[in-house]
C-alpha positions in Angstrom: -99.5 -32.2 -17.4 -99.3 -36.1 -18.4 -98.0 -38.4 -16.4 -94.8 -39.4 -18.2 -93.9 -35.3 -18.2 -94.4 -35.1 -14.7 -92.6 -38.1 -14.1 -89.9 -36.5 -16.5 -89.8 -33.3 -14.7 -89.5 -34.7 -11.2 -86.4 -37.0 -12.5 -84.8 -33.9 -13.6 -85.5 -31.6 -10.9 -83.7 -34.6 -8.9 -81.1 -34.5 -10.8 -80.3 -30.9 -10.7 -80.8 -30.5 -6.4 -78.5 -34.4 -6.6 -76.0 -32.0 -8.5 -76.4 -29.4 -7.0 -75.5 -31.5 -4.0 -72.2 -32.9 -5.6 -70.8 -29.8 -6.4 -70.7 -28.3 -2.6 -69.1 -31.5 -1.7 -66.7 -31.1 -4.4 -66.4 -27.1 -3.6 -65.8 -28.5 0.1 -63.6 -31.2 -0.7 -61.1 -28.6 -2.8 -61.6 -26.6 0.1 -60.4 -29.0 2.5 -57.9 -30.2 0.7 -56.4 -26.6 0.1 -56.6 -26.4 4.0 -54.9 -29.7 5.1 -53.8 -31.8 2.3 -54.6 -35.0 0.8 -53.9 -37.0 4.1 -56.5 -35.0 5.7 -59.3 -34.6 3.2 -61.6 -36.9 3.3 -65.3 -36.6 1.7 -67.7 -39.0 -0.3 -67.4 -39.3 -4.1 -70.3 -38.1 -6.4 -71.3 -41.8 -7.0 -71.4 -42.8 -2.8 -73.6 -39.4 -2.7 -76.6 -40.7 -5.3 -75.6 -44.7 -4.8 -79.2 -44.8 -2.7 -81.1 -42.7 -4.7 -80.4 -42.9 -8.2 -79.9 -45.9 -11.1 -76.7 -46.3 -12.7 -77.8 -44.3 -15.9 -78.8 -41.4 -13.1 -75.9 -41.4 -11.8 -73.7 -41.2 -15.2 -75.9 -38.3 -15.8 -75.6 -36.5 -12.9 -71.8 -36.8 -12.4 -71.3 -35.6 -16.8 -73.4 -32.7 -15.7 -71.3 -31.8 -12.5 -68.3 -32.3 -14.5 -69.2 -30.2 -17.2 -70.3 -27.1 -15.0 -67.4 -27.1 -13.5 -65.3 -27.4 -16.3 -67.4 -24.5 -17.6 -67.3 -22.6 -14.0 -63.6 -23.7 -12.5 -64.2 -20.3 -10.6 -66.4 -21.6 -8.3 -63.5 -23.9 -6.7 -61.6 -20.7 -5.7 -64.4 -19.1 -4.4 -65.8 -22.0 -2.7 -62.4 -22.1 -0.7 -62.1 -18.6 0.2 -66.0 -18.7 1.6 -65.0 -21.6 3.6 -61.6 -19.7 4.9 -63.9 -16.8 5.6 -66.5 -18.5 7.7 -63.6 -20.7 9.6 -61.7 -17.2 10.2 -65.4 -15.8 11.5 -65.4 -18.7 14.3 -61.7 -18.6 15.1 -62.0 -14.7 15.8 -65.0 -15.6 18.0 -63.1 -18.9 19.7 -60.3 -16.6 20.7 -62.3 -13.2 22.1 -60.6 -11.0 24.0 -57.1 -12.2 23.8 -57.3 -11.0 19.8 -58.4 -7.6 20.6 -56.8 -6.7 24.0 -53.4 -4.8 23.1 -49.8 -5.1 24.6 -50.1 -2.0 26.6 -49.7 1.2 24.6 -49.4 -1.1 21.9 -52.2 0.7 20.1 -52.7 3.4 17.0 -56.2 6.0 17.3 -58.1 6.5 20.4 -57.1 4.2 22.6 -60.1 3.7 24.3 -62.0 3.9 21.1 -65.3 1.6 20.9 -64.3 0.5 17.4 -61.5 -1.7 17.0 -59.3 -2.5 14.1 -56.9 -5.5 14.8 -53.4 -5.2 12.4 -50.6 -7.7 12.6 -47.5 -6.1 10.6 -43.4 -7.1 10.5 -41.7 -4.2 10.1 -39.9 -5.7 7.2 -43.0 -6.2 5.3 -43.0 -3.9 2.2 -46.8 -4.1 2.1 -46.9 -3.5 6.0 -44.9 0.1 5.1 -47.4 0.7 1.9 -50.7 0.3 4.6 -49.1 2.7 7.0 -51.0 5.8 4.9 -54.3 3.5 4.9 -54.1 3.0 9.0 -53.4 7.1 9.1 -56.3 8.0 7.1 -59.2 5.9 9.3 -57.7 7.5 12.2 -57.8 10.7 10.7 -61.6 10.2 9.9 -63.1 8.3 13.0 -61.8 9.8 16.7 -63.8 6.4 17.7 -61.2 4.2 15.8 -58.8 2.1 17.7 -56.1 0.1 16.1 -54.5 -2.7 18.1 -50.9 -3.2 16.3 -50.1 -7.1 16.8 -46.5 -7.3 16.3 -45.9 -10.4 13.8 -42.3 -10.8 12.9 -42.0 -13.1 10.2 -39.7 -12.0 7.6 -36.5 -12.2 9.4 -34.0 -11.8 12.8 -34.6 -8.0 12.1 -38.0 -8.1 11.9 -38.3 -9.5 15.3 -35.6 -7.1 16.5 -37.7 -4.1 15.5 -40.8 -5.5 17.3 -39.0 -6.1 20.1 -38.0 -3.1 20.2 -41.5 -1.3 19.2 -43.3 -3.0 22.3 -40.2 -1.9 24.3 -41.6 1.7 22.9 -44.7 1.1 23.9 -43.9 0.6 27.4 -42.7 4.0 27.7 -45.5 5.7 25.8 -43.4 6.2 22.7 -44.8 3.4 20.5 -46.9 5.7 17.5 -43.2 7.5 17.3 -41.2 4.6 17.0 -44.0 2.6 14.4 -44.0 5.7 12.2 -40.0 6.5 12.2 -39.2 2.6 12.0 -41.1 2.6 8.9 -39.9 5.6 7.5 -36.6 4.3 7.9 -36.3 1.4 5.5 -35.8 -2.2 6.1 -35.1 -3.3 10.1 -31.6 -4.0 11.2 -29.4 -2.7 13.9 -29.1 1.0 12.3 -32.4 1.5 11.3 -33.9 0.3 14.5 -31.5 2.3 16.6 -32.1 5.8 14.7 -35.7 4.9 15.1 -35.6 4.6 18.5 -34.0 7.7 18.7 -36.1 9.8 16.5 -38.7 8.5 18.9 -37.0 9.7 21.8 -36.4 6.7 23.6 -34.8 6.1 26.9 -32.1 3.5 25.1 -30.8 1.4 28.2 -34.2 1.1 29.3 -35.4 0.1 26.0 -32.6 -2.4 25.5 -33.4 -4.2 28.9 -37.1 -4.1 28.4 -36.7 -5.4 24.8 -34.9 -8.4 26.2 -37.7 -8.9 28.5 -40.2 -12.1 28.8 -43.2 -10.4 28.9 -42.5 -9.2 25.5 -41.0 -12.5 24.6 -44.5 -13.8 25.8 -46.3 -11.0 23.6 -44.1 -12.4 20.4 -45.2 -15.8 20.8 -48.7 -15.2 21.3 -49.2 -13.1 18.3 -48.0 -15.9 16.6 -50.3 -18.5 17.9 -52.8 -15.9 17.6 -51.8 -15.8 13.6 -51.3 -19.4 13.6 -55.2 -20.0 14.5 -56.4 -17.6 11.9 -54.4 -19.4 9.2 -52.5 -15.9 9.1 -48.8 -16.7 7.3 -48.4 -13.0 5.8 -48.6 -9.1 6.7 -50.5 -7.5 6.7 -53.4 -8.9 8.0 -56.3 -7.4 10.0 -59.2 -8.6 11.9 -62.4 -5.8 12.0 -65.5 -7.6 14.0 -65.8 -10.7 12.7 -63.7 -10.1 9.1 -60.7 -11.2 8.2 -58.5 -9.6 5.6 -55.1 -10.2 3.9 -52.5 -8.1 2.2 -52.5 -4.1 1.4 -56.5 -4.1 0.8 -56.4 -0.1 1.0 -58.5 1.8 3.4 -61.4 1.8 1.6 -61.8 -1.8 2.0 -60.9 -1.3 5.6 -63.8 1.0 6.1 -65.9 -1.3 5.1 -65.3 -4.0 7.3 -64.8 -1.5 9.7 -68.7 -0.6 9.0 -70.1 -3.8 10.0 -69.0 -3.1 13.2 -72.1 -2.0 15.2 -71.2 1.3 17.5 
């Protein structure tokens, strides 16, 4: 190869890894602007990255070419920001442990003891919470080593936070799988429905009451919140399997899988 072609081929093999460059910081800058606004989001332009390395004329080059792929690409912005949501989920599962996985007692769908955990947060006035009720049955039904670790997220309304009051009140006396199931089979939370629910599920009612009021489940409330809050969780359902994070009615399929990655 002459000189002048290997000089050629080494300026545009520059070029490409120089642009290849620019477009994660782009990717990343989209990212971290979706994440915490413009105040927040600070990254170098295209021309600060090549100002050192590249002429003027390489630099016009290289910033037409980013431009144009992602004119071409625009998907890569989206995806770019949902990798970087992933990974920060992956370390914010890690960051808070335990506290993520360990239930309110009796607080908990499956085998309680199970070695496989799948961590939902649900409101009881969350349509898609109700549609993922079948999905959460049909693990269970398929892996006696499942346990599901309901973290009660009331976000929707007064009612919402009623019922999961009320739910964890259930749990405490060993009734919460029968008051989940018949408070969402019973339609949107509000007094009626939460008190026919509690009674389908057999609930001792003054107890319940008192317990519901109490500030161990206030305490429970709150940190599911701040739990939520840290994994940038502003919607049920969610769920947490291992080090996944998921959003909305995924179905049980998608479930499983995350569920899968979970060494025994």
């Amino acid at each position: 190869m002459k000189a002048a072609d290997r000089s050629r081929s080494h300026r545009i093999a520059r070029r490409l890894v120089a642009a290849f460059a620019v477009i994660l910081v782009i990717a990343f800058g989209a990212a971290v602007l979706y994440r915490t606004g413009p105040a927040e989001a600070q990254s170098d332009s295209a021309s600060d990255i090549a100002a050192d390395e590249f002429d003027e004329g390489e630099r016009a080059a290289i910033e037409a070419l980013v431009r144009n792929y992602i004119l071409e690409h625009p998907e890569i912005l989206p995806e770019a920001i949902e990798r970087l949501r992933m990974k920060q989920a992956g370390e914010e599962i890690s960051r808070i442990g335990d506290t993520l996985t360990e239930p309110f007692p009796g607080a908990v769908l499956g085998n309680p003891d199970g070695s496989r955990t799948l961590v939902a947060f649900t409101d009881y006035a969350c349509g898609y919470c109700r549609q993922s009720v079948a999905d959460v049955k049909a693990l269970i039904a398929k892996d006696d080593d499942l346990r599901v670790v309901v973290r009660e997220l009331p976000i929707l309304s007064q009612a919402s936070e009623d019922a999961a009051r009320m739910a964890l009140a259930a749990a405490k006396q060993g009734r919460y799988a029968a008051f989940h199931d018949a408070m969402y089979e019973g339609g949107r939370p509000d007094a009626q429905s939460i008190a026919a629910a509690a009674a389908r599920a057999g609930l001792n009612m003054a107890k319940a009451r008192a317990d519901a009021d109490g500030a161990d489940i206030a305490r429970e409330v709150e940190t599911n919140r701040q739990i939520a809050a840290q994994l940038q969780v502003d919607g049920t359902p969610a769920w947490v399997a291992g080090d996944s994070l998921l959003r909305g009615a995924v179905g049980a399929d998608a479930l499983r899988e995350a569920l899968n990655h979970i060494e025994r």
